[in-house]
N, C-alpha and C positions, 0 to 999 in steps of 0.2 A: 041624198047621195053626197058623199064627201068630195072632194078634190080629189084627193086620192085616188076613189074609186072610180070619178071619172075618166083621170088620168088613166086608169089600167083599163079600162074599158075601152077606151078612143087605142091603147095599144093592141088588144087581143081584135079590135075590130080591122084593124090596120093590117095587123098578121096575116089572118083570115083572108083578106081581101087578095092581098099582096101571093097567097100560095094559091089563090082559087086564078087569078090571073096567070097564074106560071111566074112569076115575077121575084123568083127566088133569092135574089140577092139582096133584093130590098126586104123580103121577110128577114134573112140572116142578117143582117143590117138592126133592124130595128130591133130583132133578137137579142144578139148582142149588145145593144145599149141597155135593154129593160134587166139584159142578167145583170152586167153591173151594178144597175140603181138597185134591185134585187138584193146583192150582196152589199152595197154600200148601207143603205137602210138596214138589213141584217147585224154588220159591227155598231152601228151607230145604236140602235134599240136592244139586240141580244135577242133578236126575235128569228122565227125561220123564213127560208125561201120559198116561194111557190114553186114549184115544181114545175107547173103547168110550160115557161117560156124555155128551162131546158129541154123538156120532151119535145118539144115543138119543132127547138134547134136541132133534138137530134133525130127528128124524123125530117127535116129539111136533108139537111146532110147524108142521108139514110138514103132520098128518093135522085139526088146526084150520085152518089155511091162516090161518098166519099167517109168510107172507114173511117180512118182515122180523126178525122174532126168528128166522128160521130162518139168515136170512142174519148177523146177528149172532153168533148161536152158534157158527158156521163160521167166522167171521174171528176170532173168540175165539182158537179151537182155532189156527187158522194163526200164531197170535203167539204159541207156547206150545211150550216145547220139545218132543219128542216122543218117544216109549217107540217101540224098534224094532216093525217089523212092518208089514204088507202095509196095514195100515186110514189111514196116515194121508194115501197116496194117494189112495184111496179116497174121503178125505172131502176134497184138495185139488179133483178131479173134480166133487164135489156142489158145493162153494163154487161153481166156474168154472159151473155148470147154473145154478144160483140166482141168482148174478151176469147172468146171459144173462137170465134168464126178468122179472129186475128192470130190463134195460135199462144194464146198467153192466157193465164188462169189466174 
């Protein structure tokens, strides 16, 4: 296992912890730092985002009902190149729901 992966591992295991406690600020917290490294890494290499820490963020934000950072985080993620695989659909879907439920298309 690389560094790296340990690195994102000890995050998503943090994440996990951090919403199973109810302890949401600290998920959004730690969230929001792993998007940056996310998008930093991304210009630096030319490579895509995982998906995985914006969905996360935006089902944090989703279970406070806080709309608009939800919808945020989603439009984030949509300007952001993307790591192959089935999730970025996924969360193109949620943005267009969010979008609807906000009144904007």
């Amino acid at each position: 296992m690389t560094m790296e992966s340990q690195r994102l591992g000890n995050v998503v295991e943090a994440v996990k912890a951090a919403k199973r406690a109810g302890r949401m600020y600290e998920a959004e917290q730690l969230l929001l730092a792993e998007i940056e490294e996310q998008e930093r890494q991304s210009r630096a290499a030319g490579w895509g985002v995982a998906p995985w820490y914006y969905e996360q963020l935006a089902i944090v934000y989703a279970k406070q009902g806080k709309t608009m950072q939800e919808l945020e985080v989603l439009e984030r993620y949509a300007r952001q190149i993307k790591a192959p695989g089935a999730r970025p659909a996924k969360l193109a879907e949620r943005l267009q729901k969010v979008r609807k439920k906000l009144g904007r298309s």
